[in-house]
C-alpha positions as CSV (number, residue, x, y, z in Angstrom):
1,X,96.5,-67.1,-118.4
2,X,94.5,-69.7,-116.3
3,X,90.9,-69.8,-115.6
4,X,90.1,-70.9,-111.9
5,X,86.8,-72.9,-111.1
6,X,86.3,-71.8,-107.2
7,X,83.2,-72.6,-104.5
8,X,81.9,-69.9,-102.2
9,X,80.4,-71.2,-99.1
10,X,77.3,-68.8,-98.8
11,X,76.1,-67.6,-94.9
12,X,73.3,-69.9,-95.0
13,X,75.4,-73.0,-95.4
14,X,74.7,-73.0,-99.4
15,X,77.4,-73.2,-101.9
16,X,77.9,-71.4,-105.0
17,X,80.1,-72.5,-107.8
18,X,81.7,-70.2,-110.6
19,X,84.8,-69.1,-112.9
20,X,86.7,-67.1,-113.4
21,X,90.3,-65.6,-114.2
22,X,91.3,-63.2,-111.1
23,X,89.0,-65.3,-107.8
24,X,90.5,-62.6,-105.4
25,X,88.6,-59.8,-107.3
26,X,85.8,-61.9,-107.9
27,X,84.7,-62.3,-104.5
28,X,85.0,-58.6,-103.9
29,X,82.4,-58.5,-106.3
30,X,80.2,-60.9,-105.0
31,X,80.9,-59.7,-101.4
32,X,79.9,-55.9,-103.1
33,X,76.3,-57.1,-104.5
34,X,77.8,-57.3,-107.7
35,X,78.4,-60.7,-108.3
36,X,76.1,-63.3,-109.9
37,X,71.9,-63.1,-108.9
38,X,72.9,-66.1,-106.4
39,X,74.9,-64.0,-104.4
40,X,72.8,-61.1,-103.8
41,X,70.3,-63.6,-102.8
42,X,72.4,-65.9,-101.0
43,X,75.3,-63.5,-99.3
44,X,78.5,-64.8,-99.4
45,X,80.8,-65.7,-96.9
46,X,84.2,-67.3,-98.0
47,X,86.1,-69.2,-100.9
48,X,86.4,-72.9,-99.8
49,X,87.7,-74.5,-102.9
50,X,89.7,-73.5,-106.2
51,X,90.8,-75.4,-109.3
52,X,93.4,-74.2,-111.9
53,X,92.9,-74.9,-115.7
54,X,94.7,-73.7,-118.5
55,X,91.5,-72.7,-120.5
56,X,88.4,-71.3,-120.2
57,X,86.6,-74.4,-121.8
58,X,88.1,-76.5,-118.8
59,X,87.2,-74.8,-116.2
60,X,83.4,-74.2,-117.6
61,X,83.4,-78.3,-117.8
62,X,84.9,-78.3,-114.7
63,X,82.2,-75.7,-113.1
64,X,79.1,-77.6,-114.9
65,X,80.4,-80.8,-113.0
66,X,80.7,-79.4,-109.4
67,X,77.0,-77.7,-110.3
68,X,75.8,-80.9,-110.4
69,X,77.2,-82.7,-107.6
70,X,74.4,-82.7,-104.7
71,X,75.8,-80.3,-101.2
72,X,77.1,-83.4,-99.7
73,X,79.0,-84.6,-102.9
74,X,80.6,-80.7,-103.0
75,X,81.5,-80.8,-99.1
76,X,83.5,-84.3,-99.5
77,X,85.3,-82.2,-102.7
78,X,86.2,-79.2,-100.5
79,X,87.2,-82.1,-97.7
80,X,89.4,-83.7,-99.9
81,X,91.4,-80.2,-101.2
82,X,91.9,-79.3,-97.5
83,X,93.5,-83.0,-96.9
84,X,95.5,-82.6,-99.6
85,X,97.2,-78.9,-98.4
């Protein structure tokens, strides 16, 4: 089963980054509160970019890269998926 690395665009213009197996049910938890302590604080608005991996250790690699990207690094990212649709 694959892992997906995906980026929520937060309502005030933040991102969040995270991983996860099902994204769709994921966001209903963030959306619900129940996500991770960045979402509560920082209240979600929409999924703007998803990877597919076939392991959990690739998409955690994968997540721990996009963390560290500065906002402007993860907007050109989210840029280039949406060009490439």
């Amino acid at each position: 089963m694959p892992y997906y690395v995906y980026v929520i665009l937060c309502r005030d213009d933040s991102f969040y980054t995270g991983y996860t197996k099902d994204v769709d049910s994921r966001m209903r938890l963030h959306a619900n509160g129940k996500g991770a302590r960045y979402t509560r604080m920082h209240k979600p608005k929409k999924v703007v970019y998803v990877e597919e991996f076939p392991s959990r250790t690739e998409a955690m690699k994968r997540e721990r890269r996009i963390k560290a990207m500065g906002h402007q690094k993860k907007r050109e990212l989210i840029a280039s998926q949406r060009r490439h649709r």
